[in-house]
N, C-alpha and C positions, 0 to 999 in steps of 0.2 A: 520708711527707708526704702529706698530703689540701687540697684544696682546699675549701674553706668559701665559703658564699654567704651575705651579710648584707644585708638592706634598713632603710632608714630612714623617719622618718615620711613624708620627701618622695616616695617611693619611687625613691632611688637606689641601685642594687644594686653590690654591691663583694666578688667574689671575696678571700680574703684563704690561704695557703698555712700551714698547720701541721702540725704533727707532731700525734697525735690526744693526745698528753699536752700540747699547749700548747693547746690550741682553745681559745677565747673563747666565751661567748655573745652576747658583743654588743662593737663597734668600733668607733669614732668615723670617723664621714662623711667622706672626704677631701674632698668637696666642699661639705656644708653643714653639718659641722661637729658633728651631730646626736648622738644613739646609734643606730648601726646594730644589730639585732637578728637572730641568725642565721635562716637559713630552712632547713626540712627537705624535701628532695625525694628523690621516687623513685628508688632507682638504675636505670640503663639496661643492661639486657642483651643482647645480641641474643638471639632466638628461637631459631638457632639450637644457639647456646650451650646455651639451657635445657631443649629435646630429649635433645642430648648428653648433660648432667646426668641428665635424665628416664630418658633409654636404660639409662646406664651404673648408677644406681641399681636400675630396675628389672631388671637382670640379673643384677645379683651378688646371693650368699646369704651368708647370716649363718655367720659364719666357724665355726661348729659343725655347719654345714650341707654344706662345701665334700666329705663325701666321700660323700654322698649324691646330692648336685648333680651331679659328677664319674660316677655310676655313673648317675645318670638321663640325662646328656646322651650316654653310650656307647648305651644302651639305647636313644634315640630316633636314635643315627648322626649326632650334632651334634657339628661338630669343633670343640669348645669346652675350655678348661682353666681351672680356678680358681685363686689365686692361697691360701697362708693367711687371705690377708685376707678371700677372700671375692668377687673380683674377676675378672669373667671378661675370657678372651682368647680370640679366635675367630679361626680358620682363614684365613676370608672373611667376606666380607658377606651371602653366602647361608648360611652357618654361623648369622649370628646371627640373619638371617629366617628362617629354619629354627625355631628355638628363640623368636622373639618369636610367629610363629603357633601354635608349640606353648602356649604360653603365653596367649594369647587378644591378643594385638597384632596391630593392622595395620600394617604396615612398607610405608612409602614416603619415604627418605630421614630419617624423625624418627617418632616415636612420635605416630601416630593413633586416635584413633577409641578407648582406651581413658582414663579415667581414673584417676588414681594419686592 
């Protein structure tokens, strides 16, 4: 279930709750009657959330890569393991600042100072 936001000509806005196989494009006004018209807005994520993302993508390797990755992060002393998929798991927190500075990141709490 998602929550739908629909305005009408009057500009009265009316939440309306659907499963994303039932959603409407447009509702009739419980207040004037009208046809409400869905509106498209941004999702909200928090920041930190999309760090995380940001981290957790740029650290893992392409799962063809995992035993390469696994023999570069011995050889630099980064207490790091990959998963098949590709996905790493680190020791500590200094494990994986360890490994973002090898990498060309600046690590303070989120992924700085590089873009991806």
């Amino acid at each position: 279930m998602a929550t739908f936001t629909y305005r009408c000509i009057d500009n009265h806005v009316i939440d309306k709750v659907f499963s994303l196989s039932e959603r409407k494009d447009s509702v009739k006004c419980p207040v004037c009657g009208k046809k409400a018209k869905q509106q498209f807005s941004r999702v909200n994520i928090p920041a930190a959330k999309c760090f995380e993302s940001i981290e957790s993508e740029a650290l893992s390797v392409h799962p063809t890569e995992v035993e390469n990755a696994r023999a570069e992060a011995k050889a630099l002393g980064v207490g790091v393991d990959y998963a098949p998929d590709g996905t790493a798991t680190f020791r500590g927190s200094r494990e994986k600042q360890k490994l973002m500075k090898h990498l060309g990141f600046h690590y303070k709490d989120s992924v700085k100072g590089k873009t991806l």
